[in-house]
TORVEXMI-969211 format. One line per field, with one value per residue: residue number from 1; residue in three letters; x, y, z of N, C-alpha, C, CB in turn. Coordinates in steps of 0.001 Angstrom, whole numbers, plus 500000, padded with zeros to 6 digits. Atoms other than C-alpha are relative to their C-alpha. Glycine has a CB too. Layout:
% TORVEXMI-969211
i = (NUM; ...)
aa = (ala; ...)
n_x = (X; ...)
n_y = (Y; ...)
n_z = (Z; ...)
ca_x = (X; ...)
ca_y = (Y; ...)
ca_z = (Z; ...)
c_x = (X; ...)
c_y = (Y; ...)
c_z = (Z; ...)
cb_x = (X; ...)
cb_y = (Y; ...)
cb_z = (Z; ...)
END
This chain:
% TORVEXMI-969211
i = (1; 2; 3; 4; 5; 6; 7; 8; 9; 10; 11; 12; 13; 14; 15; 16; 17; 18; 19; 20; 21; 22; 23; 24; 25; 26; 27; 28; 29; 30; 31; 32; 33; 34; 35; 36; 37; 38; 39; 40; 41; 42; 43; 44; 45; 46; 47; 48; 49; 50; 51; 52; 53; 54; 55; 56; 57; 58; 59; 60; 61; 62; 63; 64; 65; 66; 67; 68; 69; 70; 71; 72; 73; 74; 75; 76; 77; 78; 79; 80; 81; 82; 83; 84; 85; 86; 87; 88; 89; 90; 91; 92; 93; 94; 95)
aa = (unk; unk; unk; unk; unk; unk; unk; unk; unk; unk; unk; unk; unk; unk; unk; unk; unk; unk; unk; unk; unk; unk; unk; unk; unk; unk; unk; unk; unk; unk; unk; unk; unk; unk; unk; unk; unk; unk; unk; unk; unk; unk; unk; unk; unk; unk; unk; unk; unk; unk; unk; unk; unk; unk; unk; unk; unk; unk; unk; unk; unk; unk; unk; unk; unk; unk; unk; unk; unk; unk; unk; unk; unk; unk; unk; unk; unk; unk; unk; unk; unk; unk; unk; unk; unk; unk; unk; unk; unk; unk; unk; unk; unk; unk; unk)
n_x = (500693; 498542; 499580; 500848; 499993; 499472; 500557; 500950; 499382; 499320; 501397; 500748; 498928; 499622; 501021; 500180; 498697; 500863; 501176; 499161; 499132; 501166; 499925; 499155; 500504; 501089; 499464; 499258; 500596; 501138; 499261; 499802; 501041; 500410; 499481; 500343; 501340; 499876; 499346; 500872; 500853; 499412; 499842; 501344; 500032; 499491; 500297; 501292; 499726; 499615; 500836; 500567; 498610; 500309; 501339; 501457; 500158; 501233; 501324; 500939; 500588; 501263; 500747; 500455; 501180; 500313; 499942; 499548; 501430; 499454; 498743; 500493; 500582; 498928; 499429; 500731; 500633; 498969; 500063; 500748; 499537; 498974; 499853; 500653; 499165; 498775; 500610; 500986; 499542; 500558; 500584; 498941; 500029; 500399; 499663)
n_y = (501198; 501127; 499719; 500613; 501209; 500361; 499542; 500989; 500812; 499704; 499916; 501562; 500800; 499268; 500611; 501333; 499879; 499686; 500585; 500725; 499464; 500261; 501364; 500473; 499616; 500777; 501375; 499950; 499722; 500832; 501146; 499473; 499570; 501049; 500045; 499562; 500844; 501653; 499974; 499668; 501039; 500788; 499154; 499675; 501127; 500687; 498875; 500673; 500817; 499378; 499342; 500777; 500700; 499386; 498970; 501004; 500530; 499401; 499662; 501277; 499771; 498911; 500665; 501232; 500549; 500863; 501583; 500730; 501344; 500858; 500559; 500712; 500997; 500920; 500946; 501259; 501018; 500314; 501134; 501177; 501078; 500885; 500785; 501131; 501062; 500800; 501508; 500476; 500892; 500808; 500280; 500735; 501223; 501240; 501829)
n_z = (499598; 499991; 498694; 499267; 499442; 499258; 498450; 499640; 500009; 498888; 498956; 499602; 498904; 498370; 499705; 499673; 498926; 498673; 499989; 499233; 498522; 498988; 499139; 499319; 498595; 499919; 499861; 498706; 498520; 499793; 499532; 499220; 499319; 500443; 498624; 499103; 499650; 499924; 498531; 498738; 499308; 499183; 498199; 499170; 499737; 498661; 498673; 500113; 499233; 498131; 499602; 499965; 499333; 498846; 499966; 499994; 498731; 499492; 500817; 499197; 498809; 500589; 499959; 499405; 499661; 501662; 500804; 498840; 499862; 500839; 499540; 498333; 500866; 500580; 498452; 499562; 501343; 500114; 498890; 500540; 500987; 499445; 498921; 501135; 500268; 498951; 500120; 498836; 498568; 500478; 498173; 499767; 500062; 498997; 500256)
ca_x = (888718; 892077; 892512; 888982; 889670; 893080; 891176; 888470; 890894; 892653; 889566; 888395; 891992; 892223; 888667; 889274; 892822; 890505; 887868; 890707; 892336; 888673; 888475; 891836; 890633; 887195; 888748; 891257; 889019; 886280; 888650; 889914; 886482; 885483; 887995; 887616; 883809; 884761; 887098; 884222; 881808; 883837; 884630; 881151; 880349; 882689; 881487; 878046; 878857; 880021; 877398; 874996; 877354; 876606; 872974; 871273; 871979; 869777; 867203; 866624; 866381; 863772; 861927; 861788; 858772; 856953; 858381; 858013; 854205; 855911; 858795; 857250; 854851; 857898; 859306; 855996; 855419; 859269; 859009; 855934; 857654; 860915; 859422; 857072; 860008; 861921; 861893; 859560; 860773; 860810; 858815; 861601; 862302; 860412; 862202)
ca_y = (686970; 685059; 687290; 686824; 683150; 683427; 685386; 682924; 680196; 682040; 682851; 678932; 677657; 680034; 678688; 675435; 675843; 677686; 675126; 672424; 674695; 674448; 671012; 670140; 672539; 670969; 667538; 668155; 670117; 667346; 664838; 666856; 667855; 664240; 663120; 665761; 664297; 660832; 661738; 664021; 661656; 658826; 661756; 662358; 658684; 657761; 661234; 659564; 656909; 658178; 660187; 657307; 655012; 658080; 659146; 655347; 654601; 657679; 657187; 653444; 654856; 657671; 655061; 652469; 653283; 652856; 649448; 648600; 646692; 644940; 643850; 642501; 640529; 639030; 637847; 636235; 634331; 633518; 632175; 630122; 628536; 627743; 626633; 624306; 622666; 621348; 617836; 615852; 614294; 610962; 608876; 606994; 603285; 600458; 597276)
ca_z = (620263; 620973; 624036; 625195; 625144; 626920; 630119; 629840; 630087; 632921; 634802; 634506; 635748; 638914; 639276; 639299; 641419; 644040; 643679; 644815; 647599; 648820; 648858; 650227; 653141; 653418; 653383; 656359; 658372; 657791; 659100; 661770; 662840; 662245; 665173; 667441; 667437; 667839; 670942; 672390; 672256; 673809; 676807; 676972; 676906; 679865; 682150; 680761; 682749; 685973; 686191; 685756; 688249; 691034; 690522; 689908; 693785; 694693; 691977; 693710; 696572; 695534; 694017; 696651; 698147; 694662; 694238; 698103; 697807; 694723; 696342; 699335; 696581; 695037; 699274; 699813; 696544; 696827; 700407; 699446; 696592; 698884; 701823; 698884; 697809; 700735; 700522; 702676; 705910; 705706; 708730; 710598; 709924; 711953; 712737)
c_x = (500945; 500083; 498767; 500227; 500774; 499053; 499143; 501219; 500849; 499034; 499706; 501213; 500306; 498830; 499859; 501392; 499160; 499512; 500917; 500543; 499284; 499729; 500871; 499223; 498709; 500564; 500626; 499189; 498614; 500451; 500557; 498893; 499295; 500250; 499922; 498460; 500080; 500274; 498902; 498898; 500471; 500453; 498478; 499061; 500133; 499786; 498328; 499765; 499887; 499448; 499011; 500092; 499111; 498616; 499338; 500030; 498797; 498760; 499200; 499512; 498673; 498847; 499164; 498698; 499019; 499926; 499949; 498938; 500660; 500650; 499816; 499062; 501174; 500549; 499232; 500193; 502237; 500642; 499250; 500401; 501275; 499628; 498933; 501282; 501099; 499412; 499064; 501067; 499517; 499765; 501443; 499118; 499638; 500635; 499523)
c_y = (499052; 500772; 499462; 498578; 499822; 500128; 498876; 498780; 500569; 499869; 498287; 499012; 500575; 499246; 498721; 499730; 500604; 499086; 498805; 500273; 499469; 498749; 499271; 500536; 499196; 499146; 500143; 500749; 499153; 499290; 500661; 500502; 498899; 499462; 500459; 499775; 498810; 500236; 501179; 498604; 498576; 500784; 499810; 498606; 499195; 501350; 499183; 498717; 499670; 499958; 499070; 499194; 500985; 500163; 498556; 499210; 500673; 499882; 498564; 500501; 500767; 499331; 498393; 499713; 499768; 498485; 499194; 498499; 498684; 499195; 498879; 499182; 499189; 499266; 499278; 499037; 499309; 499483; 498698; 498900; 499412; 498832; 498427; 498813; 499428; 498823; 499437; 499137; 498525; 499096; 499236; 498473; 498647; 498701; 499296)
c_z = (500735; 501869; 500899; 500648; 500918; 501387; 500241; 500749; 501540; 500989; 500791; 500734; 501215; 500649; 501044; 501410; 501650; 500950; 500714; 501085; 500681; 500436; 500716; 501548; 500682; 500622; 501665; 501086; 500146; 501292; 501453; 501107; 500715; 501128; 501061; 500466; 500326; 501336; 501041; 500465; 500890; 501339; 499862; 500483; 501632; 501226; 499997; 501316; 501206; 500596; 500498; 501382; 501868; 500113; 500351; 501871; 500150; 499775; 500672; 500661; 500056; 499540; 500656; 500579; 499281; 499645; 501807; 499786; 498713; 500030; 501191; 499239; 500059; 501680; 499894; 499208; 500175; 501126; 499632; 499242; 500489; 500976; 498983; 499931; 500692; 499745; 501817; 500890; 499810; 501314; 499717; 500278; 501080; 499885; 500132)
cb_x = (499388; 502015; 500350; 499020; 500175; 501160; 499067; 498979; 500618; 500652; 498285; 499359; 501378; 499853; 499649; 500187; 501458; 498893; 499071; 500764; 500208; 498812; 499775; 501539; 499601; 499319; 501312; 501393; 499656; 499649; 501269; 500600; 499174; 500461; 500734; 500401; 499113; 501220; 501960; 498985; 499226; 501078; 500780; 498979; 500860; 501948; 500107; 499994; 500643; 500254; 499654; 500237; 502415; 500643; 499359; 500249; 501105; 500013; 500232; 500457; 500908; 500428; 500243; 500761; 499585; 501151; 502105; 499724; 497717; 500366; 500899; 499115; 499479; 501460; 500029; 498653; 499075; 500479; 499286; 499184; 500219; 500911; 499206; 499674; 500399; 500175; 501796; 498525; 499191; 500680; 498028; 500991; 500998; 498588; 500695)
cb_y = (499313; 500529; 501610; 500004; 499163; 500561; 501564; 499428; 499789; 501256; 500509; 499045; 499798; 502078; 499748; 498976; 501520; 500571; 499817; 499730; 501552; 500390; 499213; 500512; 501510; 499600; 499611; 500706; 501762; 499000; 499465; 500659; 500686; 499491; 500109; 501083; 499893; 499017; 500713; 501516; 499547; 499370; 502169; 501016; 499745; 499411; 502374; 499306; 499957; 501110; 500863; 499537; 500929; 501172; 501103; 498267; 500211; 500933; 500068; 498871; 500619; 500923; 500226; 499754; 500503; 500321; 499575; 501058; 500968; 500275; 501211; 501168; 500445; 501109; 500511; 500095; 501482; 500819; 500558; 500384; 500572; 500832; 500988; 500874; 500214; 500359; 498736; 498961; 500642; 499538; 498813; 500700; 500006; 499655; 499297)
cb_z = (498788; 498284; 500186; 499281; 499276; 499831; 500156; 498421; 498556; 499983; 498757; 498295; 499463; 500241; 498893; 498314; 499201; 499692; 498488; 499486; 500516; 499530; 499442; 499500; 499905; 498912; 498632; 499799; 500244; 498730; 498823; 499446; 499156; 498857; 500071; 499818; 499054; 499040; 499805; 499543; 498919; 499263; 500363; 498941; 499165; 499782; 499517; 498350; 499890; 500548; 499125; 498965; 498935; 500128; 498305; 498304; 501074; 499893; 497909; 500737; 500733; 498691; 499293; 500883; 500736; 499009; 498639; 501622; 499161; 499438; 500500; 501511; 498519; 498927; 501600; 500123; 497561; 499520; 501277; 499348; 498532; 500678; 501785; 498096; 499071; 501847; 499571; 499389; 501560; 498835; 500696; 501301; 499615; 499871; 500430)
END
């Protein structure tokens, strides 16, 4: 019975010694994995960027004639309301 227990007792400390290797490993390749995600996504971030940077000229352009009748709203209504608020001329002074 005495031996049974040692093996047991052996068995359950290799176990547990395993069971720690595993988490040291875990641990460091969390953390390691953890970073190498941080620093992709900050690359993919700033190519994110770029990309953005080069493409949203074309995509105006692509959609200008879309926003042309809109645009040409916003001139009139934005003449109207300048040439509105010029001040008035004022008659000239009689002596």
């Amino acid at each position: 019975m005495i031996a049974l227990m040692l093996i047991a007792m052996l068995v359950g400390g290799l176990w547990i010694v395993g069971s720690l290797i595993g988490l040291i490993f875990k641990l460091v390749f969390g953390l390691i994995g953890g970073l190498f995600g941080l620093l992709a996504g900050a690359v993919g971030l700033f190519i994110g960027g770029l990309v953005m940077l080069l493409v949203l000229p074309i995509v105006a352009l692509s959609l200008l004639p879309l926003c042309l009748p809109a645009l040409l709203l916003f001139g009139v209504i934005w003449t109207i309301v300048h040439i509105a608020r010029r001040p008035a001329i004022a008659p000239p002074a009689s002596h």
